[in-house]
C-alpha positions in Angstrom: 150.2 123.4 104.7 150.1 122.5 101.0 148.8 119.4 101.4 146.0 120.5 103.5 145.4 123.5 100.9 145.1 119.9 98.6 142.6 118.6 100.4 140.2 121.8 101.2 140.6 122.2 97.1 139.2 118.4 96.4 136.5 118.9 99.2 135.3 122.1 97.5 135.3 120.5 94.5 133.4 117.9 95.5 131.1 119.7 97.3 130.4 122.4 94.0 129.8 118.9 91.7 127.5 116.7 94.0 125.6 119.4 95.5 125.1 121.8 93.0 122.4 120.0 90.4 121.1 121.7 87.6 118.2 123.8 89.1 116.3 126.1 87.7 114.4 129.8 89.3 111.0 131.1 87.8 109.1 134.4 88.3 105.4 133.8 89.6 102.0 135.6 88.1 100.2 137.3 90.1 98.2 133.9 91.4 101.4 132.3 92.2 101.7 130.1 89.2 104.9 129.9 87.9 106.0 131.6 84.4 108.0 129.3 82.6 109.8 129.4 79.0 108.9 126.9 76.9 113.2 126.9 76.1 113.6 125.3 79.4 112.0 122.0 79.1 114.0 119.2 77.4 110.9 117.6 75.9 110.5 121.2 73.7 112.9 119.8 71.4 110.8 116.7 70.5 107.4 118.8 70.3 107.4 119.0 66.5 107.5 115.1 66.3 105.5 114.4 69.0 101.7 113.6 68.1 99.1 115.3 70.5 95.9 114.9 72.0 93.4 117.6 73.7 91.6 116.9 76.6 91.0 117.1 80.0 91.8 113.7 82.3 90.4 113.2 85.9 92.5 110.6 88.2 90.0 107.8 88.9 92.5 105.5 90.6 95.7 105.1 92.2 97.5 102.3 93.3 97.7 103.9 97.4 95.5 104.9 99.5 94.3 107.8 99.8 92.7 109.8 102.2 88.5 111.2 101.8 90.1 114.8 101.9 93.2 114.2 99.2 92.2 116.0 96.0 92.7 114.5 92.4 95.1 115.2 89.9 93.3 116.9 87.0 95.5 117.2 83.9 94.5 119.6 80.9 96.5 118.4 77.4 96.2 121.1 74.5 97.1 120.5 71.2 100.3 122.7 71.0 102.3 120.3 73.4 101.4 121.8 76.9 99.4 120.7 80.0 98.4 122.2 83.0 98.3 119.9 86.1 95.3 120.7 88.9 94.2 119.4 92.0 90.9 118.8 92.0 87.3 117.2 93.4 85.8 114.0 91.8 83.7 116.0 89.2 86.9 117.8 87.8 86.5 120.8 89.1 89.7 122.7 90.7 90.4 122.9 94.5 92.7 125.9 94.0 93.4 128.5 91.4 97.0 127.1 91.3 98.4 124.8 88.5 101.3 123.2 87.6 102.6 124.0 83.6 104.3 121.3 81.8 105.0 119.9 78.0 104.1 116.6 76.7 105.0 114.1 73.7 103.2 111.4 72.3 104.9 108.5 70.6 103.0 105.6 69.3 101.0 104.6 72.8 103.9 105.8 75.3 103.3 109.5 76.7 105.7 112.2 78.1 104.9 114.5 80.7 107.6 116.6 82.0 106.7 119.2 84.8 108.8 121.1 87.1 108.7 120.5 90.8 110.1 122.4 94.1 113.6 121.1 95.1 113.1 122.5 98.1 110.6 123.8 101.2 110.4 126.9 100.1 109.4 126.4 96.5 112.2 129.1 94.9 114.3 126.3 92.9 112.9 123.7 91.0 114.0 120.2 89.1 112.6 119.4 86.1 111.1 115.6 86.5 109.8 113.6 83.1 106.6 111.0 83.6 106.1 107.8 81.5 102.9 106.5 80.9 100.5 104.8 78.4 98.0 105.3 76.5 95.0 103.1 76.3 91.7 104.6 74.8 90.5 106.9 77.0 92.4 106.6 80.0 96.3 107.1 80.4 98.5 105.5 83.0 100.6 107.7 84.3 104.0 106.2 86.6 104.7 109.0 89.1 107.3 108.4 91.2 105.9 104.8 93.1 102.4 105.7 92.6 100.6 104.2 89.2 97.9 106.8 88.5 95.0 106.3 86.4 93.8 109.4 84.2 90.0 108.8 82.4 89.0 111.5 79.9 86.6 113.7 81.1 83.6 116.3 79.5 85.0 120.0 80.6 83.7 122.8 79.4 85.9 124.8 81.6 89.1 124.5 79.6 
């Protein structure tokens, strides 16, 4: 009896440290965008020696295929350290009203780009996941995931 009370105990345990990860749960604006403090992100801590660029970059290449219907990534950099991340047509206009908010550091020619993405199907808990890339000119390679993204800079009035 004790011994199996043992064993239920390390089971538990083991269960509550490998499958419990540090997730996170955000409120939504009306547009279903999520709202999220800038305390959250660990880049936050690095903004005030980051350098920073402003801009908007349109994907022009990626290292898949991908299908005639697949939307661009669109990524909007402001000056105080955030982004916002859209999906949109070749021209760099966006498909949907949605966007993704993120943080991002510059040091030397390296970039930082952390976002938070859905852990799950339904979208209610999310990880946050930190992007390397470079800098070169006007374009910045972006390593997401397997994919090697190409970003060029891009005239937008919109933002």
């Amino acid at each position: 009896m004790i011994k199996t009370l043992k064993i239920i105990k390390v089971f538990l345990l083991l269960f509550i440290l490998i499958g419990c990860g540090k997730a996170y749960y955000f409120l939504k604006d009306k547009d279903g965008n999520l709202i999220i403090p800038k305390t959250s992100y660990k880049l936050y801590t690095k903004l005030s020696s980051c350098s920073s660029i402003e801009g908007t970059y349109l994907e022009v290449h990626r290292n898949r295929y991908k299908n005639e219907n697949e939307p661009n990534e669109m990524i909007v950099f402001y000056n105080d350290g955030s982004i916002k991340e859209f999906l949109a047509n070749e021209q760099g206009v966006p498909k949907y009203n949605i966007f993704t908010e993120g943080v991002y550091c510059i040091e030397g020619n390296k970039i930082y780009i952390e976002s938070f993405y859905p852990v799950n199907t339904l979208g209610r808990s999310f990880t946050p996941i930190i992007l390397e890339g470079t800098i070169k000119d006007d374009e910045i390679i972006l390593t997401q995931f397997r994919d090697v993204i190409v970003l060029k800079k891009i005239d937008n009035p919109a933002f």
